[in-house]
MARZA-354098 format. One line per field, with one value per residue: residue in three letters; x, y, z of N, C-alpha, C in turn. Coordinates in steps of 0.001 Angstrom, whole numbers, always signed. Example, Ala and Ser with C-alpha at 12.3 -4.5 7.8 and 13.67 -1.06 7.14 Angstrom:
// MARZA-354098
res	(ALA_SER)
n.X	(+13190_+12850)
n.Y	(-5690_-2250)
n.Z	(+7800_+7080)
ca.X	(+12300_+13670)
ca.Y	(-4500_-1060)
ca.Z	(+7800_+7140)
c.X	(+13200_+12900)
c.Y	(-3300_+30)
c.Z	(+7800_+7870)
***
This chain:
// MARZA-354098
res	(UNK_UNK_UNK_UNK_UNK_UNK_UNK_UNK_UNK_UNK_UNK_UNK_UNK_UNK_UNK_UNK_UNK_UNK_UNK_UNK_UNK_UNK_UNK_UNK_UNK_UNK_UNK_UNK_UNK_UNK_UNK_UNK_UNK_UNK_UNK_UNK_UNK_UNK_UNK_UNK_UNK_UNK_UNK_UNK_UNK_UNK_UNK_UNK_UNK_UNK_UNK_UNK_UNK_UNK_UNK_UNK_UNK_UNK_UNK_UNK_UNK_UNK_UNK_UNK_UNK_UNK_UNK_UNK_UNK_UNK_UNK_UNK_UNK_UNK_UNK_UNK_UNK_UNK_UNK_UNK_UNK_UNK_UNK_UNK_UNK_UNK_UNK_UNK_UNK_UNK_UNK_UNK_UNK_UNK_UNK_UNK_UNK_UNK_UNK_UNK_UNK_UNK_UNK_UNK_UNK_UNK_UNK_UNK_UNK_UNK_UNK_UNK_UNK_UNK_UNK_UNK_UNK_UNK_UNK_UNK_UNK_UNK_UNK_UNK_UNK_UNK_UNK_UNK_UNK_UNK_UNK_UNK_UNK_UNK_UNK_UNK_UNK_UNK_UNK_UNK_UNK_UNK_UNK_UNK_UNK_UNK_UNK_UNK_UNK_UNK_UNK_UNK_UNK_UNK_UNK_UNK_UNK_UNK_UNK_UNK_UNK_UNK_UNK_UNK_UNK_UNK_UNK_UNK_UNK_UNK_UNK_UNK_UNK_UNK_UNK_UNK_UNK_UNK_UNK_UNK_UNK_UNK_UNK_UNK_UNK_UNK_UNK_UNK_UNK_UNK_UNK_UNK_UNK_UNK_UNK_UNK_UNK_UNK_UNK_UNK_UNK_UNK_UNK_UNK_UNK_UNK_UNK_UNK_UNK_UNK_UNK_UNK_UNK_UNK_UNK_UNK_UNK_UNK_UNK_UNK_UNK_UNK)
n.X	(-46394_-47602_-48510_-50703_-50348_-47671_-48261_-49581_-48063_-46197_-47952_-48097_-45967_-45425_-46797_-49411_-52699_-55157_-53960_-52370_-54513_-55913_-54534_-54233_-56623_-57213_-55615_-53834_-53943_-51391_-50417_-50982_-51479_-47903_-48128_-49365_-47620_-46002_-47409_-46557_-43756_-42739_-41473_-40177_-41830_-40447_-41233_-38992_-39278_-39122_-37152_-35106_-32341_-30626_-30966_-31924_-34383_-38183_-39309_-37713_-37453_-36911_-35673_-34433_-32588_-31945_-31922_-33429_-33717_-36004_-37244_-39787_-42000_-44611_-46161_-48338_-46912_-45013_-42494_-39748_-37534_-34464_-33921_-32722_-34126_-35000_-32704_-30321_-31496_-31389_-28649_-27578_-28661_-27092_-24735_-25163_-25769_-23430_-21765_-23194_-23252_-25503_-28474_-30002_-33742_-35712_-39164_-41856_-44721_-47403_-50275_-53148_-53409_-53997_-53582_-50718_-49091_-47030_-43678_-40176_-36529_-33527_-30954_-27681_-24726_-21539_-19643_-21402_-22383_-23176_-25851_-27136_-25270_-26072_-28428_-28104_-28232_-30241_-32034_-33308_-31388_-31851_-32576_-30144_-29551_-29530_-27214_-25711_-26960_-28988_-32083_-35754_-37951_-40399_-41759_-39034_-38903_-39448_-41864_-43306_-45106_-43149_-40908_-41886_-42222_-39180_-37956_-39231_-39105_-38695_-36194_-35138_-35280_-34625_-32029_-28423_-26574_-28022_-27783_-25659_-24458_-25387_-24332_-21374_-22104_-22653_-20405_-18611_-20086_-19210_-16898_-16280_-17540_-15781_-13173_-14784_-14658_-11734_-10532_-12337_-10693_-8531_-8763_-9255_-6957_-5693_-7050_-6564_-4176_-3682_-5077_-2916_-861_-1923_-1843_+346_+1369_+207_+992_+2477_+5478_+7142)
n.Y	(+21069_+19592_+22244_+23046_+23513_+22549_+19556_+19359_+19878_+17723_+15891_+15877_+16240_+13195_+12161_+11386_+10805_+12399_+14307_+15943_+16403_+18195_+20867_+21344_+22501_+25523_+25658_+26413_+24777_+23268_+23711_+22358_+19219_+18873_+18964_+16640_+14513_+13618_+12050_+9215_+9147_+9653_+10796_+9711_+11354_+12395_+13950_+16273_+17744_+18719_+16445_+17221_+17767_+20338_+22207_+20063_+20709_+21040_+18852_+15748_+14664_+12200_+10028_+7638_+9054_+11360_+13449_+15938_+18441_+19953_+23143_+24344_+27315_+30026_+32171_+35553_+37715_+39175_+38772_+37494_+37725_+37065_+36126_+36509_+33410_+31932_+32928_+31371_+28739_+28776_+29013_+26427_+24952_+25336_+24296_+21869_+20532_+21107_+19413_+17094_+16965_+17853_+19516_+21443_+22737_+25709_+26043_+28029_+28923_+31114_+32836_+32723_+32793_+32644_+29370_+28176_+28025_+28197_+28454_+27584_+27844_+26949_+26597_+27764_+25502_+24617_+21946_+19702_+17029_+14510_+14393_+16321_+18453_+19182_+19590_+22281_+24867_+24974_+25597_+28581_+30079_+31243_+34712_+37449_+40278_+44156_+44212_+42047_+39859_+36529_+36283_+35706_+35975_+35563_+36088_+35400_+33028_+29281_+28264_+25146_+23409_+23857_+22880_+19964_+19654_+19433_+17498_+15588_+14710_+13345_+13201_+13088_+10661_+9150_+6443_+7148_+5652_+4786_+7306_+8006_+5491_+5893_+8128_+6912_+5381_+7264_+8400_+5877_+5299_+7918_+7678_+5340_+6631_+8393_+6555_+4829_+7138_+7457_+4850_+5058_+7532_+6367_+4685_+6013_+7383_+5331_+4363_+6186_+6294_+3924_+4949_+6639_+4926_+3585_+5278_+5796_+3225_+3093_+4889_+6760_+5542_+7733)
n.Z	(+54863_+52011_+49045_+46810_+44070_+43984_+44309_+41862_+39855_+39913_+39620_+36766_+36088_+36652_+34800_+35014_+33429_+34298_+35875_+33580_+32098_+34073_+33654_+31179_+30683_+29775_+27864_+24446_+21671_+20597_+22546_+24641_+23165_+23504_+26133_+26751_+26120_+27821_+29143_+28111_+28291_+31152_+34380_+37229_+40197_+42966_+46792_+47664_+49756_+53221_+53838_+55404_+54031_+52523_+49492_+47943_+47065_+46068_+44671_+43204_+40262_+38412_+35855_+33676_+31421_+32496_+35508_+37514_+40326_+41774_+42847_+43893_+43033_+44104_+42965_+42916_+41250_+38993_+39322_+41453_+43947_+45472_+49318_+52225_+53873_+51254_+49353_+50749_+50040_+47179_+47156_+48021_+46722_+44158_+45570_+45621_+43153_+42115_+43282_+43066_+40021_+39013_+37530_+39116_+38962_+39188_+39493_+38735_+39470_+38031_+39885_+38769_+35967_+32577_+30418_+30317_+32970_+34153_+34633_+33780_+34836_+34631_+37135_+37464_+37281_+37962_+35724_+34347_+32468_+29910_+29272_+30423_+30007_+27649_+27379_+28718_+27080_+26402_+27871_+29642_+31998_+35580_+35578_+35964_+38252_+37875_+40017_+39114_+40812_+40663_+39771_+39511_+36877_+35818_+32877_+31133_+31464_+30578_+29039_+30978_+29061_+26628_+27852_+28419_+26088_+24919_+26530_+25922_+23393_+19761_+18806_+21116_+21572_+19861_+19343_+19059_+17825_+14933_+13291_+13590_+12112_+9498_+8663_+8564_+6507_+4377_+3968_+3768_+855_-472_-1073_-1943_-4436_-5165_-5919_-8115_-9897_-10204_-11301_-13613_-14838_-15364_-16991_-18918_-19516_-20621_-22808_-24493_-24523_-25815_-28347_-29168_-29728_-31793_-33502_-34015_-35321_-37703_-38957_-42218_-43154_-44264)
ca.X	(-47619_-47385_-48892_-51468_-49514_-46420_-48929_-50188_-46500_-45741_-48785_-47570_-44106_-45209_-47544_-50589_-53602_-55638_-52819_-52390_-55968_-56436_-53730_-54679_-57817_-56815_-54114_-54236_-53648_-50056_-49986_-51676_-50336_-47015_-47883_-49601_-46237_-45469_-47498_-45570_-42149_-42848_-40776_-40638_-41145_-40467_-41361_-37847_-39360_-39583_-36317_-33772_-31417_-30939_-30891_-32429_-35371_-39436_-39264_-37134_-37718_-35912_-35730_-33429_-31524_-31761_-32826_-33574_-34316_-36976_-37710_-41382_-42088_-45926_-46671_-49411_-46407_-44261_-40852_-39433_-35923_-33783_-33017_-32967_-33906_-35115_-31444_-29641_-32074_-30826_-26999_-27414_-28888_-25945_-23825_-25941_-26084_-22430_-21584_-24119_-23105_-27158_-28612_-30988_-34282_-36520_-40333_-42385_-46082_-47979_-51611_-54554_-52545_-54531_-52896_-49583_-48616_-45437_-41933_-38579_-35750_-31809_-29879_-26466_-23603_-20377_-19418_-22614_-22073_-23314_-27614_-27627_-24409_-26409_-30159_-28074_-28160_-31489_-33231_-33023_-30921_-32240_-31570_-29463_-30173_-28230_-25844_-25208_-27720_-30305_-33802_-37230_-38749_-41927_-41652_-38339_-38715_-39241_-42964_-43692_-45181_-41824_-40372_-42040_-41848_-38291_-38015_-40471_-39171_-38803_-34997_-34200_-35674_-33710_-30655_-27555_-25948_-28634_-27127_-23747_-24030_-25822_-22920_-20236_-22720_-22461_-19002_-18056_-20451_-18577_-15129_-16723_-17553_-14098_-12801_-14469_-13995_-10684_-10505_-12564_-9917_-7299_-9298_-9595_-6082_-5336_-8031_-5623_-2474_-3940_-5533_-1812_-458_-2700_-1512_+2066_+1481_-328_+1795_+3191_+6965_+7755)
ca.Y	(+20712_+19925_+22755_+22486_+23819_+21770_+18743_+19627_+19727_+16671_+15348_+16497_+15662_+12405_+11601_+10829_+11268_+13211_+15464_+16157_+16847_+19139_+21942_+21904_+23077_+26452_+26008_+26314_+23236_+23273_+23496_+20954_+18144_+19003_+18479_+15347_+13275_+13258_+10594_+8482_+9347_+10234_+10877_+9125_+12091_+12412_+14887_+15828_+18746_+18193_+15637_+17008_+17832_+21368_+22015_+19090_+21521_+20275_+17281_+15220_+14212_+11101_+9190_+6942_+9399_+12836_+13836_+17459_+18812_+21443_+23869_+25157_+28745_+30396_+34001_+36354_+38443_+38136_+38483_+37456_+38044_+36109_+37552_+35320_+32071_+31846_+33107_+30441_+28084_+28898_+28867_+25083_+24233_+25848_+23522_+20450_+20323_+20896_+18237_+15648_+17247_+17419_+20598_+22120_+23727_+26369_+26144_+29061_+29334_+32448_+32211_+33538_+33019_+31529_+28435_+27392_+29194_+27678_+28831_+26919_+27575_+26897_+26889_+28223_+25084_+23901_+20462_+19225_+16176_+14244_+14819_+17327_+19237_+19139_+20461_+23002_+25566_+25296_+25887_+29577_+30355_+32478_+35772_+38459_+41412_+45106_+43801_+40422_+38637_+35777_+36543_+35250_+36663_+34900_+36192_+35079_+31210_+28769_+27345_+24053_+22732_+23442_+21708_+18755_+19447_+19030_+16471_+14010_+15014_+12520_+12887_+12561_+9327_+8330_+6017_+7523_+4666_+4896_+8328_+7067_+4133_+6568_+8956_+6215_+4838_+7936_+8385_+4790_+5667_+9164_+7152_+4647_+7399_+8567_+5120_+4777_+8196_+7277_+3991_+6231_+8802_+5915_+3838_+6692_+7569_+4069_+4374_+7691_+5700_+3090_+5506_+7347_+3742_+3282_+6005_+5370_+1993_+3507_+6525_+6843_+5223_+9211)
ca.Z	(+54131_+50361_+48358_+45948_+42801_+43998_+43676_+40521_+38777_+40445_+38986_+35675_+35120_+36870_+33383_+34784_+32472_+34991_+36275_+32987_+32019_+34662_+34188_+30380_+30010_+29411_+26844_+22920_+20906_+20621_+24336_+25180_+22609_+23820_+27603_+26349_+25674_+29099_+29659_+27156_+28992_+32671_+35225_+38591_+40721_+44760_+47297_+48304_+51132_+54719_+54411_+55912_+52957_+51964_+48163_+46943_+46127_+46989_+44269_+42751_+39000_+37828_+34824_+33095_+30830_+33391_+36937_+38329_+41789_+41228_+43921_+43199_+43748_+43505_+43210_+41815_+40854_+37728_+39468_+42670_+44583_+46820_+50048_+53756_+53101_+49739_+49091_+51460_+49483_+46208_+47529_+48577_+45282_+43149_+45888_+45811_+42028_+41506_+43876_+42501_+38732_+38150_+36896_+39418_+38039_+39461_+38395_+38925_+39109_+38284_+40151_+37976_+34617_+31812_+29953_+30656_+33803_+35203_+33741_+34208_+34695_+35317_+38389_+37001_+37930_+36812_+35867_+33914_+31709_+29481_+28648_+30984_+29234_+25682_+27665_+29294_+26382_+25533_+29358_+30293_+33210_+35439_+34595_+36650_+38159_+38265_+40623_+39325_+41609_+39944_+40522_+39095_+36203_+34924_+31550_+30597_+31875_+29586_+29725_+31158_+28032_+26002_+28366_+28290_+24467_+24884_+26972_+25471_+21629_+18906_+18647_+22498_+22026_+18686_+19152_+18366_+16866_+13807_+13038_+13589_+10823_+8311_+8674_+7917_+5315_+3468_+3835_+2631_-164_-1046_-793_-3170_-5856_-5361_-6195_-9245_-10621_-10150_-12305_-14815_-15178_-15432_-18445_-20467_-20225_-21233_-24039_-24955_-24680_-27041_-29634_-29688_-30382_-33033_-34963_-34441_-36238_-38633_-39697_-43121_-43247_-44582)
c.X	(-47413_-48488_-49873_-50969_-48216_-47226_-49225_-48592_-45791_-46803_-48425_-46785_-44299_-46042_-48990_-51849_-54217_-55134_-52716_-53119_-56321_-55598_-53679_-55371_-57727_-55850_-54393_-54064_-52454_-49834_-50427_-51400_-48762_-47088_-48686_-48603_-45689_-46493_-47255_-44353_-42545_-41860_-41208_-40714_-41567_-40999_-40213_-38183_-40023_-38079_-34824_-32572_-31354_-29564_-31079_-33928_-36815_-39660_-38306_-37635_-36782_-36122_-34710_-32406_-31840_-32808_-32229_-34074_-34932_-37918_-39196_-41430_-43725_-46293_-48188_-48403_-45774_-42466_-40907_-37706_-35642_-33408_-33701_-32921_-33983_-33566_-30234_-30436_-31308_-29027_-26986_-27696_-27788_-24760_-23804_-25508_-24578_-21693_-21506_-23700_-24963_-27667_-30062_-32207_-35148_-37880_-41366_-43880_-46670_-49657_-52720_-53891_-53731_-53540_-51877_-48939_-47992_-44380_-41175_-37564_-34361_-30928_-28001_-25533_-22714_-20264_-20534_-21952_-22923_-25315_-27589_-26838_-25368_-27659_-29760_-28677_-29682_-32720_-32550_-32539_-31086_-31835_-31019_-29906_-29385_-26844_-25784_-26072_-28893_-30968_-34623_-38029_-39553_-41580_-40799_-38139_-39315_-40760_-42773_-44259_-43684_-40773_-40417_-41477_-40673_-37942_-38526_-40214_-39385_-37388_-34847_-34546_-34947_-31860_-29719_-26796_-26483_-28123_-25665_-23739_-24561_-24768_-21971_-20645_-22459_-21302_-17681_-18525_-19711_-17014_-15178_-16883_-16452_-13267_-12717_-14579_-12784_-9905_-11272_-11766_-8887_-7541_-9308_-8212_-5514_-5798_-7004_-4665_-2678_-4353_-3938_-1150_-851_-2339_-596_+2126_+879_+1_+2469_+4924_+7875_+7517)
c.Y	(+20962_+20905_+22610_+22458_+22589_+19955_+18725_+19759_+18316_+15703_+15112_+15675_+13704_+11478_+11097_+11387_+12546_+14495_+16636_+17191_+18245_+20595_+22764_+22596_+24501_+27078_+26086_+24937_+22475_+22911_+22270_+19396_+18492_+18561_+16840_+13823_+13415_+12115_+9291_+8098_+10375_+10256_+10178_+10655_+12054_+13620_+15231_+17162_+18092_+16843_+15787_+18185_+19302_+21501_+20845_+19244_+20695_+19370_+17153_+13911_+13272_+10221_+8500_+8065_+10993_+12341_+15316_+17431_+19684_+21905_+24833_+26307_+29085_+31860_+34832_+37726_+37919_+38159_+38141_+37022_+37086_+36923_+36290_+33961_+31474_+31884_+31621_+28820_+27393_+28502_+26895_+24282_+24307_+24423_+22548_+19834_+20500_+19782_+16625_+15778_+16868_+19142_+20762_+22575_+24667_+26621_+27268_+29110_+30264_+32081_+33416_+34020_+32109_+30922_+27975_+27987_+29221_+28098_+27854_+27475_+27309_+27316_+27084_+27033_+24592_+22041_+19565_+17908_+15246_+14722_+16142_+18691_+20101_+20020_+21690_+24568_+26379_+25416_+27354_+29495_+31239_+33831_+36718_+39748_+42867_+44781_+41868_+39304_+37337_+36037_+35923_+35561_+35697_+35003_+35577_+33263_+30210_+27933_+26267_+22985_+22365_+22915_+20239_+18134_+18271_+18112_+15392_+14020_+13425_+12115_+12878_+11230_+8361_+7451_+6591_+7120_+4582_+5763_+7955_+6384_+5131_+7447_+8071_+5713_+5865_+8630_+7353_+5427_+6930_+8111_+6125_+5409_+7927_+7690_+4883_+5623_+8358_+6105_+4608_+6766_+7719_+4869_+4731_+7015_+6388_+4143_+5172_+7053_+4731_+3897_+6052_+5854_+3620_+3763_+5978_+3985_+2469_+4094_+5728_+6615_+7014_+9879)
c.Z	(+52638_+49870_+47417_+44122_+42785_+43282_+42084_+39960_+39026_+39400_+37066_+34622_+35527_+35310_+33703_+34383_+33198_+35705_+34793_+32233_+32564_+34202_+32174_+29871_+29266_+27969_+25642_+22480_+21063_+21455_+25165_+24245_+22959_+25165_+27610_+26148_+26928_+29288_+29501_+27915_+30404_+33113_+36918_+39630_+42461_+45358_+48218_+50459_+52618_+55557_+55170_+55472_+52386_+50247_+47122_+46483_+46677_+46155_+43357_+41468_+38586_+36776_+34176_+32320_+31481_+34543_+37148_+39813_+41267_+42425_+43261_+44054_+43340_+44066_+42169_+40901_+39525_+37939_+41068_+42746_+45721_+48154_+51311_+53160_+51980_+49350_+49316_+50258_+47964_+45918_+48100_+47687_+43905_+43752_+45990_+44608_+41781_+42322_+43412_+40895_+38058_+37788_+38270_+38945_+39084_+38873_+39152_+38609_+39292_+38890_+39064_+36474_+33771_+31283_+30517_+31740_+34650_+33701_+34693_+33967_+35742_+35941_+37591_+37787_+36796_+37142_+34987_+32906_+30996_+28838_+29215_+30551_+28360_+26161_+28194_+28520_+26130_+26970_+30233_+31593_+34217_+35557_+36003_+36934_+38023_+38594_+40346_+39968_+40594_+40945_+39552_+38092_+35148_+33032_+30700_+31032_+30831_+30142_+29588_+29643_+26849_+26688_+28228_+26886_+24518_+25372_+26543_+23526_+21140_+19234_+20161_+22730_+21010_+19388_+18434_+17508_+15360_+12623_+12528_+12021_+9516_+7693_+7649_+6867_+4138_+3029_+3422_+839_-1115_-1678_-2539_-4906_-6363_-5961_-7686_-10179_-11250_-11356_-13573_-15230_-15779_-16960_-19417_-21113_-20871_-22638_-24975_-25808_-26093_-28307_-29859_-30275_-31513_-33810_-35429_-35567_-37144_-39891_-40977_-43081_-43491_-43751)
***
């Protein structure tokens, strides 16, 4: 049975106004124009639980330039540990995601949080490439415990809104090629000043050469 939180993030990331609407009310300004540009740039998202498949997490977010699996978790606590299946869970998503080379995420809802009250984050795999390489850096992983283990901690996850932030920016939407040509534009241009700095330096010594001429014809026979 789908969840009601799981719905509601689904709702979300999927962009629709009312999904949207609802999970704001709470938030400051910031927070809420930020989860606003998801409905601009949505995501198609699935319900991957109940199919079968272990570690492809309870939905599946897809869009033209990234896709995540994102296993939803919901507690009144602000940490939680792996241990039985949760654990086995986690271990199928590390092996899913390095398989598929997709980045896993873990989204976390706290219940009776005001504003923004899902965290994200990153399933630790190797192999990542290309968008998902570049987002890796910047989406907390989650964090370790004593002995090495990942566990859950609310606090340090990266809210849902700066997610979307990130996801829905300005520049993940810029063509790279634009960049590109501005680059070489200003690097013809440098080359160019070089150029005629260069014919500068070489007219004056000419100018030189001719004023020393000048004087030679000039000079006193004595």
């Amino acid at each position: 049975m789908t969840s009601a939180y799981e719905r509601e993030l689904r709702e979300v990331l999927a962009g629709t106004e009312k999904g949207v609407e609802a999970v704001i009310k709470s938030c400051d300004e910031a927070e809420r124009r930020r989860m606003r540009r998801i409905i601009e740039r949505p995501f198609l998202v699935v319900r991957a639980a109940g199919s079968g498949m272990e570690g492809s997490g309870d939905l599946l977010a897809l869009r033209g330039d990234v896709s995540f699996p994102i296993e939803v978790k919901t507690t009144k606590a602000e940490k939680l540990y792996f241990s039985g299946r949760t654990k086995d869970q986690l271990e199928a998503m590390i092996r899913e995601g390095e398989r598929s080379g997709l980045m896993p995420l873990y989204a976390h809802r706290r219940k009776g949080v005001r504003g923004d009250s899902w965290r994200l984050f990153r399933v630790e795999t190797q192999g990542l490439r290309g968008t998902l390489r570049l987002l890796a850096p910047k989406i907390p992983a989650l964090p370790l415990n004593r002995n090495g283990s990942p566990f859950i901690d609310w606090e340090q996850g990266m809210p849902l809104n700066e997610f979307i932030g990130l996801m829905c920016s300005v520049e993940s939407q810029e063509d790279p090629q634009p960049r590109l040509h501005v680059r070489a534009k200003k690097h013809a241009s440098t080359a160019y000043r070089t150029e005629v700095s260069a014919e500068d330096v070489l007219a004056e010594l000419e100018r030189r050469r001719s004023d020393v001429m000048g004087l030679k014809d000039t000079a006193p026979p004595w």
